[in-house]
Steps between C-alpha positions, in 0.01 A plus 500: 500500500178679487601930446259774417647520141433139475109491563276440222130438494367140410448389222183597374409730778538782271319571183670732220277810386334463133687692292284683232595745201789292453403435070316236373785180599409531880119427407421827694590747204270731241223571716676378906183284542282836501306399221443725228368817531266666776508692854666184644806499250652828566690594742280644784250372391238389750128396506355440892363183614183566503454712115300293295584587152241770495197314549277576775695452873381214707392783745321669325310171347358403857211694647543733757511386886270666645460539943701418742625205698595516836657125545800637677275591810234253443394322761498111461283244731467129533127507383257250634163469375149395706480178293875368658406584814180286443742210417680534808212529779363193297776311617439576851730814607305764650832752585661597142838666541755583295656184581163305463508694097908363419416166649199424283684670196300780428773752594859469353662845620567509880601894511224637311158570678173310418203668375138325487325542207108456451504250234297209575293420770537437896292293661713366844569670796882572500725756697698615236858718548560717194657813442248676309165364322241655268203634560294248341713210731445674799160557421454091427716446845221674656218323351656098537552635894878477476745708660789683278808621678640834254836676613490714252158620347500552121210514308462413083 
């Protein structure tokens, strides 16, 4: 009958503490696997993680970080270039959307706005739907006699 002074732990389930300082027959005498001498071997002793042995710190090895990054408020686009949207008027679509961008694989992210960039050139007349563009692509929209849609204007 199973009683509360009759409940032990299975076998193996527990693991005895090493018991060190105990002489030299328990293999953990002399020294109580401290070593020999040193910081580390008496008691209190105590050297932090990160002390190298009094050579020159890691930090204080690496140069010096200079500026400041402001990734936590940066503002990330889907960014399309003049020379994609080149591919896809070749192809015969004349109304680019962000649809039109996923379904040819030039855009991945569905929740982040698109931004046209001015790399390459533009030669098709295209309506285009972005949500901003840079100068330089709105300025080569203008000259291939395309239209480009912006919600929001941002310029580079």
């Amino acid at each position: 009958m199973l009683t509360t002074n009759t409940i032990s732990p299975n076998s193996g389930s527990k693991k005895s503490s090493k018991r060190v300082g105990r002489w030299n027959g328990s293999g953990k005498g002399t020294f109580s696997g401290r070593g020999m001498n040193g910081q580390n071997s008496r008691s209190g002793g105590w050297v932090p993680d990160w002390f190298e042995g009094g050579q020159t710190p890691l930090f204080r090895r690496m140069p010096k970080m200079r500026g400041f990054s402001n990734a936590r408020f940066k503002k990330h686009f889907n960014v399309v270039n003049l020379s994609q949207i080149e591919t896809i008027a070749k192809s015969g679509v004349t109304d680019i959307t962000l649809e039109t961008l996923i379904k040819h694989n030039i855009v991945s992210k569905k929740n982040l706005p698109v931004k046209l960039l001015g790399a390459g050139e533009l030669t098709s007349k295209v309506t285009l739907t972005v949500d901003s563009a840079s100068n330089s692509a709105q300025e080569a929209f203008k000259n291939a006699g395309g239209t480009l849609n912006l919600s929001t204007v941002e310029s580079e």
